[in-house]
N, C-alpha and C positions, 0 to 999 in steps of 0.2 A: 192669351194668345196674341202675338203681334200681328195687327193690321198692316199689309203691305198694298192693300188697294180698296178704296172703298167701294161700297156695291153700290151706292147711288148713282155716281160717277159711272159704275161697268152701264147703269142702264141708259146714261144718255149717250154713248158711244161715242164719246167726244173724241179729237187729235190728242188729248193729253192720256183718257184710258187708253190708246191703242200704242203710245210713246212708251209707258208704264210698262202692258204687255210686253212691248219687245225686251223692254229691260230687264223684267223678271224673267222672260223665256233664255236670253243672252248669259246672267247668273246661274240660271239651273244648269243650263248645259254645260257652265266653265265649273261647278260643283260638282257635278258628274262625272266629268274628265279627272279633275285632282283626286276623288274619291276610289276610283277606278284604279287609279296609279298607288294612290295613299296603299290601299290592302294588298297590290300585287307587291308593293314594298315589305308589307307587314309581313305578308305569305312567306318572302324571301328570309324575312329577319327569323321567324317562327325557321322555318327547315335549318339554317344556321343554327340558330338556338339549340334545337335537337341534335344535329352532327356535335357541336361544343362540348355540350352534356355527355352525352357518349364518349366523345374522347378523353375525357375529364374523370369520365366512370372509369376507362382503361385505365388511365394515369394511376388512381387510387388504388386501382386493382394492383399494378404495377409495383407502387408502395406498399401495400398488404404484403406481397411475395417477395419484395426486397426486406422486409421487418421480418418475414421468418426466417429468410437466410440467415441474417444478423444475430438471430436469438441470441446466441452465446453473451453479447456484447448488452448488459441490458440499459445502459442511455441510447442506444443506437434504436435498440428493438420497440422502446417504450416511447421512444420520439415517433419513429414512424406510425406503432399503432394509435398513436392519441391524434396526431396531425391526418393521419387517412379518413379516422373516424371522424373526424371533425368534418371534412371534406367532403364526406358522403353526405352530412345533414344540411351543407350548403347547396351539393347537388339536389337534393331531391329538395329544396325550397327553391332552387331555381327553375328547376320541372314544373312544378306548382305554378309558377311566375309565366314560364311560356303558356301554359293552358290558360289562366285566366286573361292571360292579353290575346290568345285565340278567342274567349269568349266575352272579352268585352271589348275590343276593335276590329277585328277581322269580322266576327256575325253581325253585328250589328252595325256597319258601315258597309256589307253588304248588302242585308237586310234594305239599309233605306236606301240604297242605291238601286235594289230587285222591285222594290216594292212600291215606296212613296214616289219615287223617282217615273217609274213607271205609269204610275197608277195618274200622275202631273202629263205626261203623252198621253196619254188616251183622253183624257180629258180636252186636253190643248186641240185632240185631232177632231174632236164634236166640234167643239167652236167653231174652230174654222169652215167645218163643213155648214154650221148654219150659218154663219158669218157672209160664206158665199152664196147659201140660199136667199139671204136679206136682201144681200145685193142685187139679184137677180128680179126680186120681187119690186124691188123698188125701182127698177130699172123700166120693167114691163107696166110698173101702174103710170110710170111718168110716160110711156110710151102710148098708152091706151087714149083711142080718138075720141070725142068728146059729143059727136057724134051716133057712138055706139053704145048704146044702156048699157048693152049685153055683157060687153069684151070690160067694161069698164067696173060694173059689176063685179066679174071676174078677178078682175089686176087687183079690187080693194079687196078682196074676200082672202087674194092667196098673200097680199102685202101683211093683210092680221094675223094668218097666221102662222108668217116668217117670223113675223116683227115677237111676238109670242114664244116662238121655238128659240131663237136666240136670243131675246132677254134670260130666258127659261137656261139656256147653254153657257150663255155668260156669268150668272150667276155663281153656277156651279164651277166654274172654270176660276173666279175669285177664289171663292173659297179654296177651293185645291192650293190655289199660288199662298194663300196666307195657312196653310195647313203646312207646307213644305216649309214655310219660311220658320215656322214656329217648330217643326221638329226637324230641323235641320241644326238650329242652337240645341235641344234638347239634347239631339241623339249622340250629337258629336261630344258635347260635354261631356255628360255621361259616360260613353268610352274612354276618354282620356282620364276623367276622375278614377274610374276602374281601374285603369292601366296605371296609374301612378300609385293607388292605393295597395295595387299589389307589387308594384314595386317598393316602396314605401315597408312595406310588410317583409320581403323577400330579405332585403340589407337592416331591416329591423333583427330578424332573425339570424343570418352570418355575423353579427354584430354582437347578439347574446351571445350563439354560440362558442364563438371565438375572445370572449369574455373570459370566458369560463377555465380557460387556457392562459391567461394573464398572468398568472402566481406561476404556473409551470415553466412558460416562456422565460421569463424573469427566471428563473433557476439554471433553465438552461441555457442561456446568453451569458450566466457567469460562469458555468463550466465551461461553453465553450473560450471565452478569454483564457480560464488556465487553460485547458487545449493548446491556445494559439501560443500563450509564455512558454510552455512543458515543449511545445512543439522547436520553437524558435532555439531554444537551448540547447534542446537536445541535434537540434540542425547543425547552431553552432560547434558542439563538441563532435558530432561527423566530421565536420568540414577539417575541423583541429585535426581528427587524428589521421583524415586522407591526406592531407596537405604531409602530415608529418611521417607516414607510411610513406610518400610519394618520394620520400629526401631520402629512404633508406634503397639501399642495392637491391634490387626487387629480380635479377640474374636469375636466382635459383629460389625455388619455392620450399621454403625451411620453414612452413608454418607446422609440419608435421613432430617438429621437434620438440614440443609441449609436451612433453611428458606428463599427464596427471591423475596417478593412480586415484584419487579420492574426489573425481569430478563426478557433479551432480547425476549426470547423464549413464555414470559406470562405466564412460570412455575410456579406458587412460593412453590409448594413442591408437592414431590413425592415419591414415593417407593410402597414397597410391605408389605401389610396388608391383614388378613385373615378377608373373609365376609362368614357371620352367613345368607344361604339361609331366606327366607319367607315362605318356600312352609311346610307341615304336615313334614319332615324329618329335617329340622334344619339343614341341610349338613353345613359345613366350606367348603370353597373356597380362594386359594392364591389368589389375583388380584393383578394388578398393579395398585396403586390409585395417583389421577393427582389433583393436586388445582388448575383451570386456570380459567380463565373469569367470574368469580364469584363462580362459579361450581364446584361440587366435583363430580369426574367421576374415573371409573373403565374398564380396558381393560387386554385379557385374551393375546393376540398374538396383537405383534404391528400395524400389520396390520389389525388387528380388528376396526369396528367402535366403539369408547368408550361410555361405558353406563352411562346414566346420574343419579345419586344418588340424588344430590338437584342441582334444580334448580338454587335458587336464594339462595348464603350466609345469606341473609339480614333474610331471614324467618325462620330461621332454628336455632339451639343453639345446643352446645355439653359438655359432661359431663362422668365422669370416672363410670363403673361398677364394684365397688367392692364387689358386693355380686355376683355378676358369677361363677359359679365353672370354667370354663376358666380364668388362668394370662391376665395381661395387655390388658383388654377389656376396650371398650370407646362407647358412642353410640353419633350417632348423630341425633339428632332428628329435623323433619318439617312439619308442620302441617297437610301432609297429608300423611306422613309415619314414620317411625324410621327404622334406619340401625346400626346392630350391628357389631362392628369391633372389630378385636386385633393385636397387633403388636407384636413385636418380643422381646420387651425388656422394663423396665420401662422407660430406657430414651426414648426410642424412642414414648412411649403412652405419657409422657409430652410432645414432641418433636410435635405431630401428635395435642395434644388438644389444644397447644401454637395456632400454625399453624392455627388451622380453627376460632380458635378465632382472632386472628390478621386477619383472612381473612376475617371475618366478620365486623368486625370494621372497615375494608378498603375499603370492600364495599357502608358504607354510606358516605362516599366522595365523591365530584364530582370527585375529583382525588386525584392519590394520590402523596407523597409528594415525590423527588425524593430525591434519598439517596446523590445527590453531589452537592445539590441545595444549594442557598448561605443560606436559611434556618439552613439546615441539618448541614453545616460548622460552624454557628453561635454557634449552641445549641453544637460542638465539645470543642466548642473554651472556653465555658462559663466554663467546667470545673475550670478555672485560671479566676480568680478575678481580674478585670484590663487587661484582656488582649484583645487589640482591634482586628480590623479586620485588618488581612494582606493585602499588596498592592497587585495588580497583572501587576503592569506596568513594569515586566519580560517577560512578553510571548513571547515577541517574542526575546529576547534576547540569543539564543540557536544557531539559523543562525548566528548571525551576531561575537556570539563569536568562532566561528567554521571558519570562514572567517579568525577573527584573527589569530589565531590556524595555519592556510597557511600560513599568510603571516610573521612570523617568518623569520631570516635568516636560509635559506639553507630547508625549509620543503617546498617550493618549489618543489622541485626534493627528490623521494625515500632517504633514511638516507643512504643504503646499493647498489644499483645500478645507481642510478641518473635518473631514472624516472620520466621524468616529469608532473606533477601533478598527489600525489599522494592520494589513499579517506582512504586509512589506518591507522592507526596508534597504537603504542605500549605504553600504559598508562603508566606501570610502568618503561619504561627508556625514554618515554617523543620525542618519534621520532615519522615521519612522514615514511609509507613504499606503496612500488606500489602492487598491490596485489595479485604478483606472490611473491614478499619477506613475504608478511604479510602471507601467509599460508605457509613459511617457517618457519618462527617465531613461528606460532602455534604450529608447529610440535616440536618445542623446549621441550614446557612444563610451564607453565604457572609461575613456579619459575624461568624461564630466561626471559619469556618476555608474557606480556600479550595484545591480539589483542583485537582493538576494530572496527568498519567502523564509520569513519568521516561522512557518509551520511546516515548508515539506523540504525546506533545506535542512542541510544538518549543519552545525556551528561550532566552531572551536572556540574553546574557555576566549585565549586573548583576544577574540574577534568580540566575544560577547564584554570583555573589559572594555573593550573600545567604545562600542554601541553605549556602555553606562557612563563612561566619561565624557559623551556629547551630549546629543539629544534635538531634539524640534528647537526647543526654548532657546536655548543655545546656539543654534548654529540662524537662526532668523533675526537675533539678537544682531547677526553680521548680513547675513543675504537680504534684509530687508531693515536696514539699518536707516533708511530714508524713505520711508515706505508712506509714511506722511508728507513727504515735500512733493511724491509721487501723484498725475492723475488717475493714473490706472487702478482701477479695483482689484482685488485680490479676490480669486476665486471660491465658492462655496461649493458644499457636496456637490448641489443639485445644479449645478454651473456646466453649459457644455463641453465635450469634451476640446473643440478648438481653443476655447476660454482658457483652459487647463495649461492644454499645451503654450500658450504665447506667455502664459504668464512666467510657465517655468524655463521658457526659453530664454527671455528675459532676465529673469533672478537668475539662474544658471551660468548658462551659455556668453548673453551678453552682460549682466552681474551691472542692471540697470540700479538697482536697488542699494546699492554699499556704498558705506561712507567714502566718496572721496578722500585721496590724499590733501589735505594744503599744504600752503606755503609754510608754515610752523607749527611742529606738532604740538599737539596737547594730549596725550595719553599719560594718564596718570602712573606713575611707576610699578614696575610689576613686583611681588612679593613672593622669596621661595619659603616654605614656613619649615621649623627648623625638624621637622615631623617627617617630611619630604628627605629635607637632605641627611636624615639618621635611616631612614630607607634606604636610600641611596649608597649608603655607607655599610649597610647590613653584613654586604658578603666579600667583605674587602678582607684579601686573603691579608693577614699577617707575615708579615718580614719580609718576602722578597717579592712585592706587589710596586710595580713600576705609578711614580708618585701620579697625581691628577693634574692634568695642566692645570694652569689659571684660568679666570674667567677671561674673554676677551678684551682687550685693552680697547676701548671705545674711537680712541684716534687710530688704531690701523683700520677698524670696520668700516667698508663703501659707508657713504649716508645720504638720506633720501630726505625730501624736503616736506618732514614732517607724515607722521601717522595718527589717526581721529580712528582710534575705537576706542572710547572712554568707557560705553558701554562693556566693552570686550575683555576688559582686561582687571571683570571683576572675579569675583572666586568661584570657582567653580561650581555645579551646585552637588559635588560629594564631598565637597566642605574642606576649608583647609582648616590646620590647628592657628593660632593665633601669637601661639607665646614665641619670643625670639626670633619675632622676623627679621629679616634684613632685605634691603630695600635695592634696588637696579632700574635706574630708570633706561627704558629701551624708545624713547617717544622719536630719537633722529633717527632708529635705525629703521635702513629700508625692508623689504621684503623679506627678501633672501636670510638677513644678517640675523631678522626679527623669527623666522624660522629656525634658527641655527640656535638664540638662545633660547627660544621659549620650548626646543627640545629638551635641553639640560632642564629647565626647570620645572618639565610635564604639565605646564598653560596648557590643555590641548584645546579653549575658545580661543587663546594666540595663536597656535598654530593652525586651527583655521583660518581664524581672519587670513594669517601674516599668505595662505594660499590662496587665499581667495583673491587676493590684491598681485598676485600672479607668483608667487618666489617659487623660486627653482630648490626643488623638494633636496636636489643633488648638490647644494650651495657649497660652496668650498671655500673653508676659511685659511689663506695663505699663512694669516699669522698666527693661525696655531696646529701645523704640521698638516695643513690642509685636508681637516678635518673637516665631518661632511655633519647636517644635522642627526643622521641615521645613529652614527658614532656617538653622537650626544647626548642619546636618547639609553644608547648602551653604557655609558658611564653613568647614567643617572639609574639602571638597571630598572629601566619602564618597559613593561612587555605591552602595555598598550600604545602609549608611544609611537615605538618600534613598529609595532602593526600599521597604525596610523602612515606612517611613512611609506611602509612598503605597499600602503592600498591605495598609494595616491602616486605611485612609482619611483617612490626609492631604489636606487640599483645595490641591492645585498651583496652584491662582488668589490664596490668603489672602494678602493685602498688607501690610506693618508699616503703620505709622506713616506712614512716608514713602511710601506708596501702593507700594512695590517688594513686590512676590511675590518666591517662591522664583525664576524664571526670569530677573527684572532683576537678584539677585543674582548667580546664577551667571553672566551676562553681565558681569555688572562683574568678576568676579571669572576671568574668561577660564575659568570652567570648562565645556569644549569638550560633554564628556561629560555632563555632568551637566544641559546645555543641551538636548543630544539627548533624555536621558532624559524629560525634563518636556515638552520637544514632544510625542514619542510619548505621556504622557500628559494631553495634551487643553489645558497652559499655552498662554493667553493673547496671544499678541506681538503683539498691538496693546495690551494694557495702558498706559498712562501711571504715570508718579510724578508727586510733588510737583510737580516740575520741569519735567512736560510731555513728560517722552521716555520713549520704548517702548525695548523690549529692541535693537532693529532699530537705533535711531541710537545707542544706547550702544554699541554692537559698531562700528560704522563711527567713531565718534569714539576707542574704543580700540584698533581697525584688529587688530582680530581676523577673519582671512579665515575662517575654519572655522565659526566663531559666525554672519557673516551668508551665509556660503554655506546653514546651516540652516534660519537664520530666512526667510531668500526663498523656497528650497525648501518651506517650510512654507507659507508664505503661498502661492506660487504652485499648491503642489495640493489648497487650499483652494480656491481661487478656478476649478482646473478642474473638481472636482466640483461646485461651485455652477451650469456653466453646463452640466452634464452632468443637472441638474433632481433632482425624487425620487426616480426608480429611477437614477443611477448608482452607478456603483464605490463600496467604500468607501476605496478611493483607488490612488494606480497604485504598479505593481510596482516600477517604479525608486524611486519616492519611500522605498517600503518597504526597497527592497535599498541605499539611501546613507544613512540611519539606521542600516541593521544592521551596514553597515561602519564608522562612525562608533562605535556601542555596541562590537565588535569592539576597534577600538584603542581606546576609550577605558579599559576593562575590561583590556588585556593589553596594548599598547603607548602608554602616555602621553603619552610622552617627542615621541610623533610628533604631538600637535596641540598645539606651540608654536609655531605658523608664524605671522607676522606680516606686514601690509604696508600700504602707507602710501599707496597711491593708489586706496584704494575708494573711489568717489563715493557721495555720500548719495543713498538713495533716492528 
């Protein structure tokens, strides 16, 4: 126990014990007051506490009841019920937590303040009262005459035993003050040890708990990222096709004019047409009208059950009303009633009579004929005379070349962290990324790099040519070409995501990392092996095949003051053959010019570098019929290449000289594949040359079947979208699936579109 005053001292009643007194009496009372205030705090914090809790309990509740709406959805439903649950064991340890800091700081800092506190005034109020009997006592014996035995007598008798009651009162009144002082440290300690140990305890426990949820969390932080990619893309492609809806005459609402007897839903045409009552008043009524299950029906509110107009297609017949004083009226008539209708517009009354007519004749089918059946493909295909049925022993060739695609050097692990395995990848610089860099990349802009997912995108044969012709290895070989003269570290998996992004901004964007041009080049001469140019040579049509220009004459080419990728301009790593090389040195030429040859000779580490060092992908060479790299890459008949170009913005329309694009070359030049390629992307074949012919009669006059089976195919589902208006398709499924088999062989079986024949008529 700590002595705050000694009892020796209390019994001489010196100035210094009664200085002591005030002081202790001065503490108790300013401990009284804090303490007083301390628990009406605590009081306040505790009610708080409770209101929190409760609100906290609704909140959960709140989530329980939003997780069973969601059921359907089970990330939604199974996030909510693990996170509420989790939440609930946090609330009831922080219940837990209010209670034991009610009973280790609130009672027991009450406690000493009801009690010891107390028990120190009562005490204090003795003293004093003998304190003032001493006084009195000693006042009257000092007072008593000297004189009087009696009276004097008396003043010693009542001085003993004052002097007695209050040694006796002071004693105990010590004690008290060193009782207080010693459970004053005790009491308070102890509350607050309590109070901390259950908090201590409380975030012990929300700490396990939510432990426990680590691995979950972590799985769903990476769905949510795809979320946010799947989200962003899918935004993007809305945004594409309102913008592009926005450009079409939006006048008259002709989205009714979809006709599609074999749509999932068993629609095959719908909208809003006005019906002509039956009753003595002839009222018009808007309805909503439905072709489904043979049936032409009408419904007022969706939730209406729909009324049946005819029964059976098959009995009924329909026909235009031109003597109506009502526009664009039709009736349709069945042997036990007629229904007079009108539409909104003349297209749309051809549009409604096409409709119940084909719906009629579709009815006397036992079925009907499905639109991607090998039938429906046949009668696509007939357009083109001679031209057979396409293989389909691709299908499954889409995995296994996305396998290859990995196993590249270095696409293994992330291009830009080293992650390993990574399902990303950037098409147009030909790397592999983990898909914390890939939604860096995105954010780029699609002119530095474009994202694709290795797993839930789908991928055409030459895109996946591409991907094998580059690689990590390869393209860092250039983007970090001084990566050692560099202070900057290059980032690892576990590296933050700002880290990530500067670095790739950097190597990208400001391409901090690449060889410098100097002042004279040094790049070792580049090498075509003669394996390449017998490729290249493959499908060179005999006798009337317009000759190959020359290679570039070196003194008409711009030149640039020297190019340093010594590394860059080794062989690729799908190996070239070695026998019969012939040798070009490209080391003065600048960008552009270094672009232009190293398409002819399929470099595709040149033709990164030669872009990465800025050349204009569209580079035009004046001294050979101003020819573009894209054309170079079709004379050397590379569908990767070509790809190459067109992913890094090659313009597939850009003409020589002689008014021929890439498309009239590859036509001349019977290259089957490389014909499909540039259809699919957005090539021209109504183009003219010089000469006044389109790609369409150069294929018919070199009686290449393959080439104008494409080209019709092309034009011809041009032409059904055009009369399907501004909301239809953006083009049909068969069109899509004889390109893909076309890309298919042209990519992995060649040898199979050299089919020729000699009685296409011109178109």
């Amino acid at each position: 126990m700590t002595v705050k005053l000694d009892f020796e001292e209390c019994l001489k009643d010196s100035p210094r014990f009664r200085a002591a007194i005030e002081s202790v009496e001065g503490d108790v009372s300013e401990l009284e007051t804090r303490l007083d205030k301390l628990v009406k705090q605590c009081n306040s914090m505790l009610e708080a506490g409770k209101v929190y809790c409760q609100n906290n309990k609704n909140f959960v509740t709140g989530l329980r009841e939003l997780g069973h709406y969601c059921s359907g959805d089970i990330t939604m439903s199974e996030c909510l019920e693990k996170f509420s649950n989790k939440l609930s064991v946090i609330l009831e340890a922080q219940g837990e937590l209010i209670e034991a800091t009610q009973r280790s700081v609130k009672a027991k800092l009450q406690s000493f303040v009801k009690e010891d506190v107390k028990r120190f005034k009562d005490v204090r109020k003795e003293f004093e009262r003998s304190s003032e009997s001493l006084e009195a006592a000693l006042s009257r014996n000092a007072q008593a005459p000297r004189g009087k035995q009696h009276e004097v007598e008396e003043a010693s008798h009542a001085l003993l035993n004052a002097r007695k009651a209050f040694r006796s009162e002071a004693l105990d009144y010590v004690l008290q003050i060193n009782v207080v002082e010693s459970k004053k440290k005790t009491d308070i300690l102890n509350a607050m040890l309590s109070m901390m140990e259950a908090q201590a305890q409380f975030f012990q426990q929300g700490h396990e708990s939510l432990a426990e949820l680590e691995e979950y969390r972590k799985n769903l932080s990476d769905q949510h990222t795809h979320l946010v990619l799947n989200s962003a893309r899918e935004k993007r492609d809305m945004e594409q096709r309102h913008a592009a809806i926005k450009t079409k005459d939006m006048s008259y609402d002709d989205s009714i004019m979809d006709f599609s007897p074999d749509a999932v839903s068993g629609i095959a045409m719908e909208g809003y047409l006005y019906k002509r009552a039956s009753n003595a008043f002839k009222t018009w009524s808007r309805r909503w009208f439905t072709i489904q299950k043979n049936q032409l029906v009408y419904q007022k509110k969706f939730k209406d059950q729909p009324t049946v107009v005819v029964e059976d297609l098959r009995l009924c017949t329909v026909k235009p009303c031109s003597d109506h004083e009502r526009r664009f009226c039709f009736e349709v008539v069945s042997p036990s009633k007629s229904c007079l209708l009108q539409a909104d517009s003349e297209r749309q009354l051809q549009g409604w009579i096409s409709a119940v007519q084909n719906s009629i004749a579709s009815a006397f089918q036992d079925r009907r004929e499905a639109p991607h059946s090998p039938r429906w493909r046949e009668r696509c295909s007939s357009v083109s005379t001679g031209s057979g049925a396409l293989s389909a022993e691709q299908e499954s060739a889409g995995t296994e070349a996305l396998e290859e695609v990995q196993k590249i050097p270095g696409n293994g692990q992330c291009c830009d962290c080293g992650e390993p395995g990574p399902d990303w990848a950037s098409i147009n610089l030909g790397i592999t990324l983990c898909i914390v860099c890939s939604g860096i990349h995105r954010s780029l802009g699609v002119h530095f790099s474009k994202v694709r997912s290795l797993t839930l995108d789908s991928w055409e044969p030459e895109l996946v040519r591409l991907m094998c012709e580059l690689g990590n290895t390869a393209i860092n070989r250039i983007y970090e070409a001084r990566i050692d003269e560099i202070t900057i570290k290059k980032p690892h998996p576990s590296s933050p995501r700002q880290d990530k992004e500067s670095w790739i901004r950097s190597k990208y964007v400001e391409k901090k990392f690449i060889q410098k041009l100097p002042e004279t080049g040094r790049v070792a001469p580049l090498r075509r092996s003669s394996a390449r140019r017998n490729r290249a040579n493959t499908q060179e049509r005999p006798g009337g095949r317009p000759p190959i220009k020359p290679k570039p004459n070196r003194a008409t080419l711009p030149r640039l003051t020297g190019l340093s990728q010594s590394d860059l301009v080794q062989k690729n790593h799908t190996g070239f053959h070695q026998d019969e090389e012939e040798e070009e040195d490209l080391s003065t030429l600048h960008p552009g010019a270094l672009l232009y040859r190293s398409a002819s000779l399929q470099n595709f580490p040149v033709m990164a570098d030669a872009i990465a060092h800025g050349a204009d992908v569209n580079w035009v060479n004046t001294a050979e019929d101003s020819s573009t790299p894209l054309i170079q890459a079709v004379s050397a008949n590379s569908l990767a290449a070509c790809e190459f170009l067109l992913q890094n913005g090659a313009n597939v329309n850009q003409a020589d000289s002689n008014g021929r694009g890439p498309l009239h070359h590859a036509t001349i030049l019977g290259h089957t594949g490389l014909v499909c390629l540039f259809l699919k992307r957005g090539a021209d074949y109504n183009a003219r040359d010089k000469d006044q012919k389109d790609p369409i009669t150069i294929a018919v006059e070199n009686a290449n079947a393959d080439i104008v089976t494409l080209l019709r195919i092309a034009k011809m589902n041009k032409e059904m979208r055009e009369m399907d208006g501004a909301f239809g398709q953006s083009g049909d499924e068969t069109y899509h699936d004889i390109f893909r088999d076309f890309s298919q062989m042209a990519s992995n079986n060649p040898e199979k579109l050299k089919r020729r024949s000699t009685d296409i008529k011109t178109p």
